[in-house]
C-alpha positions as CSV (number, residue, x, y, z in Angstrom):
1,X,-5.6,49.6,-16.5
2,X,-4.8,46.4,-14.8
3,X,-1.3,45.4,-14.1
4,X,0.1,42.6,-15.8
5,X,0.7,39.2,-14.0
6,X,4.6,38.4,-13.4
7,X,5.9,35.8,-15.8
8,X,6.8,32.2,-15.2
9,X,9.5,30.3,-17.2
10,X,9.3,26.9,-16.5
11,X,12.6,24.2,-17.2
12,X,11.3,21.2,-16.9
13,X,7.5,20.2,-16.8
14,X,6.2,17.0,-14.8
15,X,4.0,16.4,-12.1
16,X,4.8,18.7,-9.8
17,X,5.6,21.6,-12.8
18,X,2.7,21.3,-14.4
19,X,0.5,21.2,-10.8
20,X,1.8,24.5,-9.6
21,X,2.0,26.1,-13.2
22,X,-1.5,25.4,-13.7
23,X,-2.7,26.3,-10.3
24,X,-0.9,29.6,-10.9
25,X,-3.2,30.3,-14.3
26,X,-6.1,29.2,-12.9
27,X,-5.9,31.3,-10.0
28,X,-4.9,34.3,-12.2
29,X,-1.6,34.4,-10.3
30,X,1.2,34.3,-12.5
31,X,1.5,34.2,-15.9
32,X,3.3,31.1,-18.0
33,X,5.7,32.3,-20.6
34,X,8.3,29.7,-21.6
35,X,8.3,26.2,-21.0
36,X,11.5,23.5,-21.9
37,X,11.1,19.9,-21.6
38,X,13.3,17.1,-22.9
39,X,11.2,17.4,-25.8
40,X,9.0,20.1,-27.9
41,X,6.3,17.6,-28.2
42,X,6.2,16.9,-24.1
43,X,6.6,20.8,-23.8
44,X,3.2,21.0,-25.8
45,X,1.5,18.7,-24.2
46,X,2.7,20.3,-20.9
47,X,1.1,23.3,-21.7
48,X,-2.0,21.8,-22.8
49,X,-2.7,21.1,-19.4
50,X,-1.0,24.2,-17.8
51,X,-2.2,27.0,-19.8
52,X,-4.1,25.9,-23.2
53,X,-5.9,29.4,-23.7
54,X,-2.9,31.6,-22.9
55,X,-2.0,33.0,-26.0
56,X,2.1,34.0,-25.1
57,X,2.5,31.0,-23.3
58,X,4.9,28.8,-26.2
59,X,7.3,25.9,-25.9
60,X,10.9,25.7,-26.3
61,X,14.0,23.3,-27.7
62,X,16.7,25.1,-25.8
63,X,17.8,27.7,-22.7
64,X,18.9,30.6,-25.2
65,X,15.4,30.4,-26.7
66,X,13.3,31.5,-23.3
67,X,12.8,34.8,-23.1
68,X,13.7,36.9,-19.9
69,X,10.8,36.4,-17.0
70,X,10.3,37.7,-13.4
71,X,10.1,34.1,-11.7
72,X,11.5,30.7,-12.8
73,X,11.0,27.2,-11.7
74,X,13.3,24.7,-12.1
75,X,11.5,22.1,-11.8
76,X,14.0,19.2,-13.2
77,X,15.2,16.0,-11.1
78,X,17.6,16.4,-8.1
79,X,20.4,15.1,-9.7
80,X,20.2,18.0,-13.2
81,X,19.4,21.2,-10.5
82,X,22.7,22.1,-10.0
83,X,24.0,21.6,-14.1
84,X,20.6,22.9,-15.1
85,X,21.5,26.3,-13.1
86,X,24.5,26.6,-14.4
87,X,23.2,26.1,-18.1
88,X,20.8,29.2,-17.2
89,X,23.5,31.5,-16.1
90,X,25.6,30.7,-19.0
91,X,23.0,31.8,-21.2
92,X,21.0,34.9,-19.0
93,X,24.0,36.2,-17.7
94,X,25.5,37.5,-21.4
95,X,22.4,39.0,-22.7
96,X,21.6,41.0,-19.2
97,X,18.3,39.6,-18.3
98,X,17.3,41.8,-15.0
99,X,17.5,39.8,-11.8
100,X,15.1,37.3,-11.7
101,X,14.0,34.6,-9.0
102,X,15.0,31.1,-9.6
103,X,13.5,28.6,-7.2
104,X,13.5,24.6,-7.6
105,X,11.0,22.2,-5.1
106,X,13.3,19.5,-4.3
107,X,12.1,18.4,-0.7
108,X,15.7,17.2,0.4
109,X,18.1,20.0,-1.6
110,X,18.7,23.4,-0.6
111,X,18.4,26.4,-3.0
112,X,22.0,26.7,-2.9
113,X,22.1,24.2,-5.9
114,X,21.3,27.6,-8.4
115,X,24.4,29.5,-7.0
116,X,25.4,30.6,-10.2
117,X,22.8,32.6,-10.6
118,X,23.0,34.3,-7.2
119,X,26.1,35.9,-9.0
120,X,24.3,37.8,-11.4
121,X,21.8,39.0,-8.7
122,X,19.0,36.9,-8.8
123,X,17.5,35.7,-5.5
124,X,17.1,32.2,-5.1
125,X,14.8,29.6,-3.2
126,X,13.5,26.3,-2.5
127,X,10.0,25.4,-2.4
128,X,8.7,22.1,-1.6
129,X,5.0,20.7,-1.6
130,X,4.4,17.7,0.8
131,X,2.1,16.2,-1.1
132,X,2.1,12.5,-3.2
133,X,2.1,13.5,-6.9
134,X,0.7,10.7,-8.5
135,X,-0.4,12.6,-11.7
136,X,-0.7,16.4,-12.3
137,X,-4.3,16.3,-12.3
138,X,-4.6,14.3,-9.2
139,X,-2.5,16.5,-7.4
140,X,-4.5,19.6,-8.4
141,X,-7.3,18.3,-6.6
142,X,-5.7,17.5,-4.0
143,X,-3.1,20.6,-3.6
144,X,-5.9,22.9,-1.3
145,X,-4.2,22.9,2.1
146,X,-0.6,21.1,1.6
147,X,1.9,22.1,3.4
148,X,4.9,23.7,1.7
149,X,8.2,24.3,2.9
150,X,10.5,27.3,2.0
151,X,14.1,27.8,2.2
152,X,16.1,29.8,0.8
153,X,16.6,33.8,0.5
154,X,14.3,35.8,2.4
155,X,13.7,38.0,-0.4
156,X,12.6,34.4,-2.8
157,X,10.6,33.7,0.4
158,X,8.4,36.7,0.8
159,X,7.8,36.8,-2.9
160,X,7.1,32.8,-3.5
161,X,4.4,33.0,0.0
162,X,1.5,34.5,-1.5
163,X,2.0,32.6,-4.6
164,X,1.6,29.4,-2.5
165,X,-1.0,31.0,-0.5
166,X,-2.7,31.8,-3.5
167,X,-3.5,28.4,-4.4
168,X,-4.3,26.8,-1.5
169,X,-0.7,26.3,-0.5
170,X,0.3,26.2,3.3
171,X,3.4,27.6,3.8
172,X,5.9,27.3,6.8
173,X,10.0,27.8,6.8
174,X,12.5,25.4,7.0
175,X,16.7,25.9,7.6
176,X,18.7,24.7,4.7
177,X,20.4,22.5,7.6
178,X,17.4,20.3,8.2
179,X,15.9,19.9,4.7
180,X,17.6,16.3,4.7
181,X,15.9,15.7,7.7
182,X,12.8,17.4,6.8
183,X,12.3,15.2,3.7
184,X,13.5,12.0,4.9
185,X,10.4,12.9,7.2
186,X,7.8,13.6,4.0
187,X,9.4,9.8,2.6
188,X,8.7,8.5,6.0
189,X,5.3,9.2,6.2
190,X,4.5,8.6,2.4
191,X,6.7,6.7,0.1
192,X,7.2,3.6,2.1
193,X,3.4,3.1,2.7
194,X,2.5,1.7,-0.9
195,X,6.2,-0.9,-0.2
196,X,4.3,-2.1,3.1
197,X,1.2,-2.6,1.4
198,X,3.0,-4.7,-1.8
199,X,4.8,-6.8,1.0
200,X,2.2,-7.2,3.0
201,X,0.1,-8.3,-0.1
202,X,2.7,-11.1,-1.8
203,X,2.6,-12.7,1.8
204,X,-1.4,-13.0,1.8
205,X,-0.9,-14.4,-1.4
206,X,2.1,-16.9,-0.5
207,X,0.3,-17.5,2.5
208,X,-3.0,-18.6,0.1
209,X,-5.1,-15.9,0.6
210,X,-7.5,-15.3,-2.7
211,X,-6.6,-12.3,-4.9
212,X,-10.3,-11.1,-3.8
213,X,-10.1,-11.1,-0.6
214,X,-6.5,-9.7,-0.6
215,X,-7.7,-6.6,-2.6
216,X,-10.6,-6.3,-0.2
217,X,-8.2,-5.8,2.9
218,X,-5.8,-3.4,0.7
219,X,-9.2,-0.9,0.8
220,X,-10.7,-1.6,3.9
221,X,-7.0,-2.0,6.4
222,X,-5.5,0.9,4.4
223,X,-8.6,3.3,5.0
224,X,-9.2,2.0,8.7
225,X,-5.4,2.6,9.2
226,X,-5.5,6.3,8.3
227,X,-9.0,7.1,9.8
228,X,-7.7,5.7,13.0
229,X,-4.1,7.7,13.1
230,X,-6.3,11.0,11.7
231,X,-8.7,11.2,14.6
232,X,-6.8,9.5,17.3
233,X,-3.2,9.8,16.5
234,X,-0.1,7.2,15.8
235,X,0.1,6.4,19.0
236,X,-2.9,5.3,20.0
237,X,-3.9,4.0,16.5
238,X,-1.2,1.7,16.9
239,X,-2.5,-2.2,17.3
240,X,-0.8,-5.5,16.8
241,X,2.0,-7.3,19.1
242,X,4.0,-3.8,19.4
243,X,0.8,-2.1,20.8
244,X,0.3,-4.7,23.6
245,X,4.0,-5.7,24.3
246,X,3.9,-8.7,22.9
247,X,8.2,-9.6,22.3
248,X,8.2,-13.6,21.7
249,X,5.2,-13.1,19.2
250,X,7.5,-10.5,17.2
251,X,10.1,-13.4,17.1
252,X,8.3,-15.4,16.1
253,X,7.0,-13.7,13.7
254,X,10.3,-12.2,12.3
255,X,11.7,-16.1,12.2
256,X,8.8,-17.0,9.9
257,X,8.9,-13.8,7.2
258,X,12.8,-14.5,7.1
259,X,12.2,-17.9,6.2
260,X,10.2,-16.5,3.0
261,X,11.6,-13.0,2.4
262,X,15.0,-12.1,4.7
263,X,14.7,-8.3,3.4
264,X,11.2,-8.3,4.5
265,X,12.2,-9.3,8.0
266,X,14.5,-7.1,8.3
267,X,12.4,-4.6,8.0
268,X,10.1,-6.6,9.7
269,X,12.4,-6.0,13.0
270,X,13.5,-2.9,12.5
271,X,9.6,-1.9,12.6
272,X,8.6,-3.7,15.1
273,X,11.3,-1.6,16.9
274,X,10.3,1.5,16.5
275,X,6.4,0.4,17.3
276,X,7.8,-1.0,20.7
277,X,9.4,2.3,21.4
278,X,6.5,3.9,20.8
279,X,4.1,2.1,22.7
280,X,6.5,2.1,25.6
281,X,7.2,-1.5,25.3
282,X,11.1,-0.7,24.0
283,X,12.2,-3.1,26.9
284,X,12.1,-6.7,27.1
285,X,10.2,-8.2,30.2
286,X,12.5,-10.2,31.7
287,X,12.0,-14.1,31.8
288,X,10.1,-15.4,34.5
């Protein structure tokens, strides 16, 4: 007889709840029970996409609705973990659900956010996918391979690893002291790129570039951009004034975007810093 599949209960069902919940079903990993959004009709449609043949999987209005489950993933923003853990404990504790796991995959918060469930014995995690989740079905394409960081309990560890594995997940620890740091990183290297490329794009334009041509250069500088740091590195994919040294034309440069954007060139600077220290150029030449 085969052994039944632990349960998921999931609080909370965007991008990234509805990416690993579905992974999870398709794989044949876990098993999606309960699912609360902010709404029953967005809990529905959630589980359209996670789960639409599983015949216990059901939406819910409220906490005291979900029924007990082995493994549950709060997957609600940032700023709600901590109440939303709280809200849980009020409501499990009472009616003596058995110690669950309770895990949340905020990249920069610790799993010390669902303490009040650590109370009644449950063991408690963090587990965060570096990947961009642009849409839930986007990201399931894309999820073979991403790395995924875990903090939190050993126990929540060793149990939430071969469900990452599972599905194509990479998984690697990280201390609760450096998730700040750790996720500043994963903002570093993905959030800001799409802010370059709208800067960089209004100045083509104020500069009287044609929308045609500007939309060519957002495909073909973006993709030569990554193909170069893939197989060569940051480093050496690095080109422009920074890469050769190249101070007064960063000035210059910097003068000019303040003069149309002074937020821009402050970033601008601050940039153009960090290429020069990287290419080794951090110090001025002097004047001859």
């Amino acid at each position: 007889m085969a052994q039944a599949l632990p349960t998921l209960n999931l609080i909370g069902a965007g991008r990234v709840g509805q990416t690993l919940a579905h992974l999870w079903t398709r794989h044949g990993v876990l098993q999606v029970q309960d699912v609360l959004t902010r709404s029953p009709d967005s809990a529905r449609a959630a589980l359209d996409f996670i789960a639409p043949d599983a015949p216990t999987a059901r939406a819910v209005a409220h906490i005291p609705d979900m029924r007990p489950a082995d493994i549950w993933l709060l997957a609600v923003p940032d700023a709600q973990i901590a109440a939303c853990a709280q809200d849980l404990a009020r409501h499990a504790g009472p009616r003596g659900d058995a110690p669950a796991l309770a895990f949340h995959c905020s990249g920069a918060q610790s799993a010390e956010l669902l303490m009040p469930l650590r109370d009644m014995g449950w063991s408690l995690a963090s587990a965060h996918p570096v990947l961009s989740f642009a849409s839930a079905q986007t990201a399931v394409a894309q999820f073979a391979g991403t790395p995924c960081a875990l903090e939190g309990d050993a126990a929540a560890c060793d149990t939430l690893r071969p469900l990452f594995t599972a599905i194509g997940g990479a998984c690697f620890g990280v201390r609760s002291q450096d998730k700040v740091l750790y996720h500043a990183a994963a903002v570093l290297g993905t959030n800001f790129a799409p802010v370059l490329q709208a800067l960089a794009e209004e100045a083509w334009r104020a500069s009287g570039m044609p929308d045609a041509l500007v939309l060519r250069l957002r495909e073909r500088l973006l993709r030569n951009a990554v193909d170069n740091i893939v197989a060569l590195g940051p480093q050496k994919a690095l080109t422009g004034p920074a890469a050769r040294g190249d101070h007064a034309a960063i000035a210059r440069q910097a003068d000019v975007v303040a003069a149309w954007d002074p937020q821009a060139a402050a970033a601008y600077r601050a940039l153009s810093d960090l290429a020069l220290r990287m290419a080794g150029h951090a110090t001025e030449p002097p004047q001859a």
